[in-house]
C-alpha positions as a Markdown table, in Angstrom:
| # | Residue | x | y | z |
|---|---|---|---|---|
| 1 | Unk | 244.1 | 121.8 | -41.7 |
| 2 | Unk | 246.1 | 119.0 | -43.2 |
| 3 | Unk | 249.3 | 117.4 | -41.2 |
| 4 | Unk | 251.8 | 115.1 | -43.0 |
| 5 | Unk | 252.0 | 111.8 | -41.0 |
| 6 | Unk | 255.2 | 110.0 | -41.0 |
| 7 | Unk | 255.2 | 106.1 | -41.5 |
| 8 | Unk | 255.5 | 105.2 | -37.6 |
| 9 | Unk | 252.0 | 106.6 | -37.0 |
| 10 | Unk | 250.6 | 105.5 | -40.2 |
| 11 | Unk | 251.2 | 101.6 | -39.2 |
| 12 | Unk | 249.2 | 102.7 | -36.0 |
| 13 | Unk | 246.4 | 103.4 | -37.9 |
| 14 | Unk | 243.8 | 100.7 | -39.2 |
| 15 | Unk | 241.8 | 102.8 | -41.6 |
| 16 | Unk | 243.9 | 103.9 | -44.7 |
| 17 | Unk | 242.9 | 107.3 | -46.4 |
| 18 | Unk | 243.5 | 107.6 | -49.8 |
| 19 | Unk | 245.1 | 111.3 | -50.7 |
| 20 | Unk | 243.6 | 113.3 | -53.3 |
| 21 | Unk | 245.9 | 115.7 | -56.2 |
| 22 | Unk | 247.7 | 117.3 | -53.8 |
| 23 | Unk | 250.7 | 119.8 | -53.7 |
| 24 | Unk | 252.9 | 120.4 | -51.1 |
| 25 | Unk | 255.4 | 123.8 | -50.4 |
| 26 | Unk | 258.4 | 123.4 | -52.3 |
| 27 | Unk | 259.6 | 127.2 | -51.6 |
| 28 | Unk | 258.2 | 130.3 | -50.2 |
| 29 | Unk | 259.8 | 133.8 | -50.6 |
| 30 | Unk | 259.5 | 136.6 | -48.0 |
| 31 | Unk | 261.2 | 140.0 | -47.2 |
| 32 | Unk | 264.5 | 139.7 | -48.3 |
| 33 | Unk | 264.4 | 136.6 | -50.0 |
| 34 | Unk | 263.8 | 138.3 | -53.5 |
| 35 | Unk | 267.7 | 140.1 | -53.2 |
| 36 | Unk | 268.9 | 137.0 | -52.9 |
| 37 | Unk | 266.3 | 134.6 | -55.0 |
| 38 | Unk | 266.2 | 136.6 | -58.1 |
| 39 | Unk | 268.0 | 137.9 | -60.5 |
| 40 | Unk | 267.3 | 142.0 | -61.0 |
| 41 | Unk | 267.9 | 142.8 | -65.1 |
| 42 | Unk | 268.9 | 145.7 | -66.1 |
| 43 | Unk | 268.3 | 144.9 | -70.2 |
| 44 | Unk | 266.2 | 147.0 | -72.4 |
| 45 | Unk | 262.8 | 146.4 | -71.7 |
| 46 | Unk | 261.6 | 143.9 | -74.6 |
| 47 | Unk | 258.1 | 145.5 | -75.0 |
| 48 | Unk | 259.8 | 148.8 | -75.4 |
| 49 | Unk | 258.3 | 150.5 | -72.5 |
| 50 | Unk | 259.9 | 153.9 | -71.5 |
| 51 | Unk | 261.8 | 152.6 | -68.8 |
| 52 | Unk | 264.7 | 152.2 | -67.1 |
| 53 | Unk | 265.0 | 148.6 | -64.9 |
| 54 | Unk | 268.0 | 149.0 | -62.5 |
| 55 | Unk | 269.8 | 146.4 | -60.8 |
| 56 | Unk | 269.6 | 145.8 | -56.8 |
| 57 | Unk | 272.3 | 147.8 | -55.5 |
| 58 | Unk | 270.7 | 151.2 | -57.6 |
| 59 | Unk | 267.6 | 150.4 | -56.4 |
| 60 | Unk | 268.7 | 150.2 | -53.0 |
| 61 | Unk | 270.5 | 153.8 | -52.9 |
| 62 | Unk | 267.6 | 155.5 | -54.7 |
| 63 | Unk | 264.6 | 154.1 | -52.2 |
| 64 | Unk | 263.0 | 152.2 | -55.6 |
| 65 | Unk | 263.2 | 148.7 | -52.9 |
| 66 | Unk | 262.7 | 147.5 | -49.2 |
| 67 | Unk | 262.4 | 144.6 | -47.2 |
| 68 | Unk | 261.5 | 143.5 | -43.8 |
| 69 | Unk | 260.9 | 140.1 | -42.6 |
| 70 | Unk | 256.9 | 139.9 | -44.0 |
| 71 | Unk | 256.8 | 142.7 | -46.7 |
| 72 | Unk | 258.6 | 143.3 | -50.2 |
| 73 | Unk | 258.2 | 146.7 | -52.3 |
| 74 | Unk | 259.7 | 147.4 | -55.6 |
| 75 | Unk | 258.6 | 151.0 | -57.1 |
| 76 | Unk | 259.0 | 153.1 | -60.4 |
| 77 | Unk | 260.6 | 156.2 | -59.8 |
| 78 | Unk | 258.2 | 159.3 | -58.5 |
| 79 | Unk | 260.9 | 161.9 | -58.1 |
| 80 | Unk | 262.5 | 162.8 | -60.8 |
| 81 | Unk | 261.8 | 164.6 | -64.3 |
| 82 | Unk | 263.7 | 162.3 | -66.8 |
| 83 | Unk | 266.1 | 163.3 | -69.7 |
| 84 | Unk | 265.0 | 163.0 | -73.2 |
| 85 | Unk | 268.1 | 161.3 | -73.5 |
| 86 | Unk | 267.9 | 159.2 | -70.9 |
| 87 | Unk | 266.5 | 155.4 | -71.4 |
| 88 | Unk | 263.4 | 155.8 | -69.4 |
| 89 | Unk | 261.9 | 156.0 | -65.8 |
| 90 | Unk | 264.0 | 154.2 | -63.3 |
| 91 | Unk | 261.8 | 150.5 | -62.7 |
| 92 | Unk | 262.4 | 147.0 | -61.6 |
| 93 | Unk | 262.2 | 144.1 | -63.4 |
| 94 | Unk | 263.4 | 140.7 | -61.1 |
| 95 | Unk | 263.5 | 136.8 | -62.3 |
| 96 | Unk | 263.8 | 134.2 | -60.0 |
| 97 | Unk | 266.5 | 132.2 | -60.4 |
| 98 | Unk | 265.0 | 128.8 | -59.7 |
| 99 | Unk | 262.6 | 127.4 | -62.5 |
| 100 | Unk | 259.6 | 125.1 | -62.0 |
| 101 | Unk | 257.2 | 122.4 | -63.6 |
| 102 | Unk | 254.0 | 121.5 | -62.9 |
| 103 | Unk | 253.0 | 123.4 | -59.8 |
| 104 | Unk | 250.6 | 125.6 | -58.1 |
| 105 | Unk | 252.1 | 129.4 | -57.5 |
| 106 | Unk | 250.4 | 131.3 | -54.6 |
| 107 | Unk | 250.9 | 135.4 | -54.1 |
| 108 | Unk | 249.3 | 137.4 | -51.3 |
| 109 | Unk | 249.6 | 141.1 | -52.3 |
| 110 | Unk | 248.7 | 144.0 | -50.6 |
| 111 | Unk | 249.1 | 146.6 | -53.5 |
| 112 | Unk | 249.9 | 146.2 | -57.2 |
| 113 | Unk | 251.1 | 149.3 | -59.4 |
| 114 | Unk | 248.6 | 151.1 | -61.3 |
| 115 | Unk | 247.7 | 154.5 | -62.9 |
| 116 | Unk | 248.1 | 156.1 | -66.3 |
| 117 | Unk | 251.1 | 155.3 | -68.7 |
| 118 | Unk | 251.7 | 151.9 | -66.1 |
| 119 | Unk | 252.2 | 148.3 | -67.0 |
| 120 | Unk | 252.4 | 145.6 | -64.7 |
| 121 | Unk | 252.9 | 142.2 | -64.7 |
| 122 | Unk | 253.4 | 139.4 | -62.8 |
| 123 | Unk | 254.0 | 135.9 | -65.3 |
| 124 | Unk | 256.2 | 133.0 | -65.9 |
| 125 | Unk | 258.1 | 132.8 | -68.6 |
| 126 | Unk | 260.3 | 128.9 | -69.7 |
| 127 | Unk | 263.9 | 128.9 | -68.3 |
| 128 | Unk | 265.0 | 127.5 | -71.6 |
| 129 | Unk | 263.6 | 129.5 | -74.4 |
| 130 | Unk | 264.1 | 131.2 | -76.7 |
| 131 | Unk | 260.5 | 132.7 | -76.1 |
| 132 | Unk | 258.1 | 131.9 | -77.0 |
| 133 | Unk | 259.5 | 128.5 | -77.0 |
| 134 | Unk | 258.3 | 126.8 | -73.5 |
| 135 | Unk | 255.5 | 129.5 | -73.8 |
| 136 | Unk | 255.1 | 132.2 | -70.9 |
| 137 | Unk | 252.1 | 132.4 | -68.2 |
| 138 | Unk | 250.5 | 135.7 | -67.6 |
| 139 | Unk | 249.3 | 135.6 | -64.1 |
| 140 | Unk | 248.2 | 139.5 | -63.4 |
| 141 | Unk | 248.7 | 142.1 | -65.9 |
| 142 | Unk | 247.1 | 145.3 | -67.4 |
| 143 | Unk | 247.6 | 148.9 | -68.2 |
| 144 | Unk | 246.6 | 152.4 | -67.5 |
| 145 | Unk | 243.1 | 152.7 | -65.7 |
| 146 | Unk | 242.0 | 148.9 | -65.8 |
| 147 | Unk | 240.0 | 147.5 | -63.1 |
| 148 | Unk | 240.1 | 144.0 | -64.4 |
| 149 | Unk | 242.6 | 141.5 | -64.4 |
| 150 | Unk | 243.8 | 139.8 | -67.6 |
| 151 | Unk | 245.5 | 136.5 | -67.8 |
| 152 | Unk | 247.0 | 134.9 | -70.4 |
| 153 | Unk | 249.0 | 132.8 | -72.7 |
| 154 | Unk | 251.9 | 133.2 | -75.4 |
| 155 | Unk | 253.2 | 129.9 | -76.8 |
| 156 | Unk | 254.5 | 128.8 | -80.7 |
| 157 | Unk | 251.7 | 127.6 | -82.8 |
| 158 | Unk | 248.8 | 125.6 | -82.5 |
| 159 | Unk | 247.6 | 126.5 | -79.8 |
| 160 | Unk | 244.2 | 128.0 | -79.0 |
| 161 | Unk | 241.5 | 127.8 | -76.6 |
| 162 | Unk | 237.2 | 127.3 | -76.9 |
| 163 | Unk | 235.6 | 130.5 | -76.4 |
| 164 | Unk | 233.4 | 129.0 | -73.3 |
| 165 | Unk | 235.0 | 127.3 | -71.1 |
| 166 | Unk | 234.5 | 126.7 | -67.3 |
| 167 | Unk | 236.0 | 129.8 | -65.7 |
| 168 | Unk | 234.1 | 132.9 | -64.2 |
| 169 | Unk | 235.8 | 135.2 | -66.6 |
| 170 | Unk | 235.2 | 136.3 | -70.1 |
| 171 | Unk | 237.0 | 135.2 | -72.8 |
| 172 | Unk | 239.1 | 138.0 | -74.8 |
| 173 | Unk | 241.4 | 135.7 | -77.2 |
| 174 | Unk | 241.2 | 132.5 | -77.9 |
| 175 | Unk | 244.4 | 131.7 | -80.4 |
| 176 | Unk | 247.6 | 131.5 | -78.3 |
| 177 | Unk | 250.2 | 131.8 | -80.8 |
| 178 | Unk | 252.4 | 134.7 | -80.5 |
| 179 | Unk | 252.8 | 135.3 | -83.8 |
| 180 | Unk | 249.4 | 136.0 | -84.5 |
| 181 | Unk | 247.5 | 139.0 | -84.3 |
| 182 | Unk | 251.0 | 141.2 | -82.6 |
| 183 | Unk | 251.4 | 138.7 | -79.9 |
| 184 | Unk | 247.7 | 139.6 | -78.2 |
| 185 | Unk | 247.5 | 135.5 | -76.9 |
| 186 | Unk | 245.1 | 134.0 | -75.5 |
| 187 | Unk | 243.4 | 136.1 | -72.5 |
| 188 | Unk | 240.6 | 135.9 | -70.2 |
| 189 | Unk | 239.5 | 139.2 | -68.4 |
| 190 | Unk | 238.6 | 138.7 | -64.6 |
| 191 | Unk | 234.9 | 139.0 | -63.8 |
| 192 | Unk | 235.2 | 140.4 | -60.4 |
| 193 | Unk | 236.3 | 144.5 | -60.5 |
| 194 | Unk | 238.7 | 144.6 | -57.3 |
| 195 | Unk | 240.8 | 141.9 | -58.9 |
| 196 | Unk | 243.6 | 144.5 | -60.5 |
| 197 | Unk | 244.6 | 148.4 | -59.7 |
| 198 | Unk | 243.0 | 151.2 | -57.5 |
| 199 | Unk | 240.1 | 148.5 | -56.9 |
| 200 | Unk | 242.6 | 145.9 | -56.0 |
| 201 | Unk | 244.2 | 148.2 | -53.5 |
| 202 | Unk | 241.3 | 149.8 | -51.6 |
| 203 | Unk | 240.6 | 146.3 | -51.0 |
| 204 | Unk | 243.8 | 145.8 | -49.1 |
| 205 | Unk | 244.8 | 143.5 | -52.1 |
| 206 | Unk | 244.4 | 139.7 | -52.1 |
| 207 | Unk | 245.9 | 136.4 | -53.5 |
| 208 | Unk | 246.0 | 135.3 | -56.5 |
| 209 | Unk | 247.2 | 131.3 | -57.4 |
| 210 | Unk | 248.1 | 129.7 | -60.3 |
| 211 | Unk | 247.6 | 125.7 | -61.0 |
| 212 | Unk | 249.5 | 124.3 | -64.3 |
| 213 | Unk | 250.0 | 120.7 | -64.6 |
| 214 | Unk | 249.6 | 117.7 | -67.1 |
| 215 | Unk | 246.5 | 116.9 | -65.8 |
| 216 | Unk | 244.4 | 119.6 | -66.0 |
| 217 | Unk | 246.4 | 123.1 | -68.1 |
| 218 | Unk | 246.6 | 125.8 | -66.8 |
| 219 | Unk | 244.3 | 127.2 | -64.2 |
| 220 | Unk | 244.0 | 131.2 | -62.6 |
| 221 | Unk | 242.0 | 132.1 | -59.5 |
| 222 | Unk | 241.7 | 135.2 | -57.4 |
| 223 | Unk | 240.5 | 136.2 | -53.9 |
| 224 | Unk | 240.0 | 139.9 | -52.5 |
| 225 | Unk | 240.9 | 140.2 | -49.1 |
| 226 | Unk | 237.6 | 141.7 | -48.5 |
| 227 | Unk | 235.9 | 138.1 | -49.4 |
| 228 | Unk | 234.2 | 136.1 | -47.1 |
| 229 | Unk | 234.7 | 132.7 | -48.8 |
| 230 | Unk | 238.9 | 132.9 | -49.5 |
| 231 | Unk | 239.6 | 129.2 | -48.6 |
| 232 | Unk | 241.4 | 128.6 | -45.6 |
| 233 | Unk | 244.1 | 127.0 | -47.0 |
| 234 | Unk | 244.9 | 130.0 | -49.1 |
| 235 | Unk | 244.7 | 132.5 | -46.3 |
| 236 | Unk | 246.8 | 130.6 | -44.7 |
| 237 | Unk | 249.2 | 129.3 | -47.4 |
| 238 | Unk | 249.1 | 125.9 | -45.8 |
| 239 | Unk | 251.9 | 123.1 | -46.5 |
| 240 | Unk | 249.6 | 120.7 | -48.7 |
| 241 | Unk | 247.0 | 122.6 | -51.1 |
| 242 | Unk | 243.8 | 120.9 | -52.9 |
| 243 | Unk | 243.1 | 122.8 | -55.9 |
| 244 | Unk | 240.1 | 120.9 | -55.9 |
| 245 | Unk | 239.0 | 123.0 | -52.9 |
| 246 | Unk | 239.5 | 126.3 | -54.2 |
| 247 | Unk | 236.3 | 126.8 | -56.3 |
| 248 | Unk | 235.3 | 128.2 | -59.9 |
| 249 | Unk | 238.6 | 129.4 | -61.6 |
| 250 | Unk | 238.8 | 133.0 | -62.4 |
| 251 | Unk | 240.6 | 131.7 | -65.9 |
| 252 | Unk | 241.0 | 128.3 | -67.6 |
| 253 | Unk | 243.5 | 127.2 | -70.0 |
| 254 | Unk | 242.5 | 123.3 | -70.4 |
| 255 | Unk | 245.2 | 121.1 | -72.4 |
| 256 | Unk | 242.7 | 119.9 | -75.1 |
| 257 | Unk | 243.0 | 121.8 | -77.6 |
| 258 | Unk | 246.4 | 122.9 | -76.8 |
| 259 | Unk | 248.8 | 119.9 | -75.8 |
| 260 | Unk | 251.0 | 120.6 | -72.1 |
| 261 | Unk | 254.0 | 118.9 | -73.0 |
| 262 | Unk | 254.6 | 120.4 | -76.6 |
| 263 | Unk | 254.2 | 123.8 | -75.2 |
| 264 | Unk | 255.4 | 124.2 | -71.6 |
| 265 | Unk | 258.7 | 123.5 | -69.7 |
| 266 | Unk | 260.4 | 124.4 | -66.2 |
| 267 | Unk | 258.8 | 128.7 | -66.0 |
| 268 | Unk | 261.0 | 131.2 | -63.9 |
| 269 | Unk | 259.0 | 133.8 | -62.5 |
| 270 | Unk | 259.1 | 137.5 | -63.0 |
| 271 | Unk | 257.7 | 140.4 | -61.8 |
| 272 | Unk | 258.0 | 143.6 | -63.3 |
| 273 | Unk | 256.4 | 147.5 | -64.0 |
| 274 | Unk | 257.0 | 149.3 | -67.5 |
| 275 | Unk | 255.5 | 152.4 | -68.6 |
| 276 | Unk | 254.3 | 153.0 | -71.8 |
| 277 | Unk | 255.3 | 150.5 | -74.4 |
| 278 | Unk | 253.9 | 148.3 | -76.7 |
| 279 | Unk | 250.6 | 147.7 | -74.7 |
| 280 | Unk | 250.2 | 150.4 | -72.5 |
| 281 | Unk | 251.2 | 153.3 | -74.8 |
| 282 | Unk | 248.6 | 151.7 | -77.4 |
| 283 | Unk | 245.7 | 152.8 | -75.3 |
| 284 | Unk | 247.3 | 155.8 | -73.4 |
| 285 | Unk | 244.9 | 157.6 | -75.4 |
| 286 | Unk | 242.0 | 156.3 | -73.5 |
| 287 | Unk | 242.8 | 158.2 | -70.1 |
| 288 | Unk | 241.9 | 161.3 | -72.1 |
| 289 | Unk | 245.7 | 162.4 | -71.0 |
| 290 | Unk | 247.2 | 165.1 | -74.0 |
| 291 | Unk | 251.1 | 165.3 | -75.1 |
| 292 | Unk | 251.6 | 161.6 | -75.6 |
| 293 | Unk | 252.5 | 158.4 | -73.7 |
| 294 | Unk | 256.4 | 159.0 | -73.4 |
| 295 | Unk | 256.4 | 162.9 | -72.8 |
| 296 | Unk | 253.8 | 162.3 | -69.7 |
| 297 | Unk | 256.0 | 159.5 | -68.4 |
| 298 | Unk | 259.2 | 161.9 | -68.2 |
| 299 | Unk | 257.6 | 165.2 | -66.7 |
| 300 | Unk | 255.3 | 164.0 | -64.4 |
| 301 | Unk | 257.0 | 162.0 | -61.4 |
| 302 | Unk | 254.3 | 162.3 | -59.2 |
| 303 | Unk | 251.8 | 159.9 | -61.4 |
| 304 | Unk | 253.6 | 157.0 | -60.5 |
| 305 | Unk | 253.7 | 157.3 | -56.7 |
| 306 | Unk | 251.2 | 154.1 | -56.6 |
| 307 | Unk | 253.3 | 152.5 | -59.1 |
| 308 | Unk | 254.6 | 149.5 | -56.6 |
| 309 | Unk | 254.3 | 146.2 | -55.4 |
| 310 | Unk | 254.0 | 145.2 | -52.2 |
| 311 | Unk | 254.2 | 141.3 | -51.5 |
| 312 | Unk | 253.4 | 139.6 | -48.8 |
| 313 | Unk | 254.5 | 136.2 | -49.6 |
| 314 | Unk | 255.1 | 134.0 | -52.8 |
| 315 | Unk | 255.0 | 130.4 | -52.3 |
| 316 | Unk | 255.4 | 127.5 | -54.8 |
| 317 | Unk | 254.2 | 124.2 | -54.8 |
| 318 | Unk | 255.2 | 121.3 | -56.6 |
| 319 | Unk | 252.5 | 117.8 | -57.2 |
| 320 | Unk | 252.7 | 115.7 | -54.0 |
| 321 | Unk | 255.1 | 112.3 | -55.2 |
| 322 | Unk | 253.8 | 109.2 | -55.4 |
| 323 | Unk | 256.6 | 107.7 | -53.3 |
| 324 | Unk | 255.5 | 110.0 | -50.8 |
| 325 | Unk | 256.2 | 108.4 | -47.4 |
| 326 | Unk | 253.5 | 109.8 | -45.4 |
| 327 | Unk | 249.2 | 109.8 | -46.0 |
| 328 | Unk | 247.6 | 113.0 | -45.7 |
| 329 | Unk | 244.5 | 113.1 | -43.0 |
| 330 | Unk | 242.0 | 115.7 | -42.9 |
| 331 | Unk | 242.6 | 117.4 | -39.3 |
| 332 | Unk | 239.0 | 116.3 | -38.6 |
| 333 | Unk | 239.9 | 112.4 | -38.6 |
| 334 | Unk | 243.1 | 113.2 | -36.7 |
């Protein structure tokens, strides 16, 4: 464990230690600190998914949202047959209202929505825009039946990534630019198979963190709860982290051939579920599901009874200042 030592116990000590690239908490959110910590849209969903997103007090009264002091659930709808007239499924879509620069974001889930005709996604998207402008982080997403995690990046032009790179995944896309090729980015597909839906939650779920920063990109890992090797410090969510410390990245978005300040701002956060849509209806036709994407999303409520999240905790971190006035000691020197 790290401790933060303030300056009256540093003069006591003789032997300085210098601190590696370290980040320190800047905010965690628990229970019902995403009512009050982000913003719940109710716009048409932009990647014209056959949904519905509702605001908090909706969501509330129909049983789509809870909160106690450790857990957080959002859910689709899994009552109700839905109108052909109506705009889609009831969902959730939330935005936190605070945005954030170079930092490390840290998630422990339990469960993650899955299952035919659903589209998840947890990302970060530039408080400024207009997107892509600023660019937009995916940090878990995928539709229908995957098992796999994709992450990725939209930005404006020029842009791209090498095809190898030094992450454990496998490289999908390697051109970022939204405007190419329908906005498909630049994605890496998660080597391990528990790392996104019914895998993900048998597993009990896991955490997944996300390093950007001038230094190094951008930078993707994920741990299954069922690992032996999830670093301390991430099971823990300790005050300081050492991205140093937390191994082989799942994905790797390295600033070289895509320069950090030109793209990238301040990123809000957002979580959200939509069914169907640009993405997600695409390959409905692989579940080997007949009558078509939209029709299976109004008349059958009870397919989307694993569509929710539950969060255990989101924390962010921001780069450790220089004008810190503390050193950080390893616990074993303390």
């Amino acid at each position: 464990m790290y401790a933060i030592m303030g300056l009256s116990v540093l003069l006591a000590l003789a032997t300085p230690f210098v601190r590696a690239a370290l980040f320190i908490n800047k905010k965690t959110y628990m229970g019902p600190d995403f009512f009050q910590d982000f913003t719940w849209q109710t716009a048409d969903d932009p990647t014209h998914g056959r949904v519905n997103f509702v605001d908090l007090q909706t969501a509330l009264v129909k049983n789509l949202t809870a909160a106690s002091p450790n857990k957080f659930v959002m859910r689709v709808d899994s009552t109700t047959v839905v109108s052909n007239d109506a705009r889609g499924r009831d969902s959730i879509r939330i935005i936190s209202n605070d945005a954030y620069d170079d930092a490390i974001i840290l998630i422990d889930l339990s469960h993650m929505p899955f299952g035919a005709a659903t589209w998840p996604a947890f990302w970060t998207l530039s408080g400024e825009g207009p997107w892509p402008n600023g660019a937009e982080i995916d940090i878990i997403e995928g539709v229908n039946y995957d098992t796999q995690n994709l992450a990725s990046l939209h930005t404006t032009s020029s842009c791209s990534m090498a095809e190898q790179r030094p992450q454990s995944g496998f490289t999908v896309s390697t051109n970022c630019d939204a405007a190419v090729n329908w906005n498909q980015g630049c994605g890496t597909r998660f080597a391990k198979a528990n790392s996104y839906g019914a895998g993900f939650n048998s597993a009990g779920g896991g955490w997944f963190a996300m390093e950007r920063s001038r230094e190094d990109g951008v930078k993707v890992w994920f741990w299954s709860r069922l690992e032996d090797d999830v670093p301390r410090n991430i099971r823990d969510a300790d005050a300081l982290l050492d991205p140093s410390s937390f191994g082989m990245p799942s994905a790797t978005f390295p600033k070289d051939t895509c320069d950090y300040d030109t793209h990238f701002n301040a990123h809000k956060m957002i979580f959200d579920t939509t069914l169907c849509g640009d993405w997600a209806g695409s390959e409905f036709n692989s579940t080997g599901i007949l009558g078509g994407c939209d029709k299976y999303v109004d008349n059958t409520p009870d397919a989307f009874r694993e569509a929710y999240w539950e969060v255990n905790s989101l924390h962010v971190y921001s780069p450790l200042p220089d004008n810190f006035s503390g050193i950080v000691f390893p616990e074993n020197i303390l």
